[in-house]
N, C-alpha and C positions, 0 to 999 in steps of 0.2 A: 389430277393424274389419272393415267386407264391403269388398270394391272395389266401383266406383261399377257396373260391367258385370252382380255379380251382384245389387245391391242394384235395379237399374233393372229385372234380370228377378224378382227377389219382387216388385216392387210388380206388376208386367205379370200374372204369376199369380197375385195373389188381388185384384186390383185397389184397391190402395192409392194415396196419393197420397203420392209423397218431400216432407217438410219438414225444414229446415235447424236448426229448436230446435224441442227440446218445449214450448214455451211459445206456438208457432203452430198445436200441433195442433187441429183441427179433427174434428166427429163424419164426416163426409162423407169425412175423409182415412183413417180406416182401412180397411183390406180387410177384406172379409167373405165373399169369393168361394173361398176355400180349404178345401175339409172337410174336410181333414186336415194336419196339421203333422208331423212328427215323424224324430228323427235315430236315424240305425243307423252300426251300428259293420262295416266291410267289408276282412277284412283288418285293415291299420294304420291306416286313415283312419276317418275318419266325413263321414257322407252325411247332406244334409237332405233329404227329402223333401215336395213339397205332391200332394196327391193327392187327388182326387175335389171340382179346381176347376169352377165353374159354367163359364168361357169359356176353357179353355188354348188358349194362345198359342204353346206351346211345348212341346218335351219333352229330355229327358239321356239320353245310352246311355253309360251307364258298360260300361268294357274293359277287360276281363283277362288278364294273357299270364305265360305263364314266365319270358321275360327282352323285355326293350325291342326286340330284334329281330321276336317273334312281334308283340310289340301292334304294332310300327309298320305290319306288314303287313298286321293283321289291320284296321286303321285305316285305311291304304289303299283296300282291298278293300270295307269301308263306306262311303267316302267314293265309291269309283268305282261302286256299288250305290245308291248316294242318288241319283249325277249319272244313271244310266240309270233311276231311276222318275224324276225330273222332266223330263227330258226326253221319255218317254212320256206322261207326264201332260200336258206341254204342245204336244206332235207327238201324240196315237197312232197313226203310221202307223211300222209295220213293216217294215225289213227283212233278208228270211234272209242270217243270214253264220255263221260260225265251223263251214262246210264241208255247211250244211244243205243246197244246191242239190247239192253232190256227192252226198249221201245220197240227197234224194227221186230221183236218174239212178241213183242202183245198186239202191234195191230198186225202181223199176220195170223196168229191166234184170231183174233175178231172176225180179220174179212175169211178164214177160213170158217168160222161158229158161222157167218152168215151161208152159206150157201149148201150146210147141212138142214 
């Protein structure tokens, strides 16, 4: 059985229509949008892949770590890297922190110590 969450995003990727019996399908309800199908093996799991859809809607970043400490972090770190492009994407106005104003005062300090 798929759960309903990943069964809603195949039909979203190759644009299908979900029906309840096969006996209501319909030519209009299959997808046709997917130009590739196909499962790999990564590690102990397997993975499906849809790949070279006409409209993706969506994409997966599969993560890998040593132990559940690293991925959780590492997970983290992607999650806090998604929220600073969207929020660029939906602001783009910038501004300098994590000690940049300090910098552009020291090396203009510097190149002005130089040419005294």
């Amino acid at each position: 059985r798929v759960r309903k969450t990943d069964n809603n995003r195949i039909a979203r990727a190759c644009g299908a229509t979900i029906v309840n019996r096969t006996g209501e399908i319909q030519e209009r309800d299959i997808g046709t949008g997917c130009g590739l199908f196909e499962c790999t093996k990564i590690g102990d799991e397997w993975f499906t892949w849809f790949v070279d859809c006409d409209a993706p809607k969506a994409c997966s970043v599969v993560l890998r770590g040593a132990n559940k400490d690293v991925l959780n972090e590492v997970e983290r770190n992607l999650g806090d890297a998604m929220n600073v492009l969207r929020t660029i994407y939906l602001d783009p106005r910038v501004v300098p922190g994590g000690g940049a104003t300090e910098m552009a005062i020291a090396h203009a300090l510097v190149a002005g110590s130089k040419t005294q």
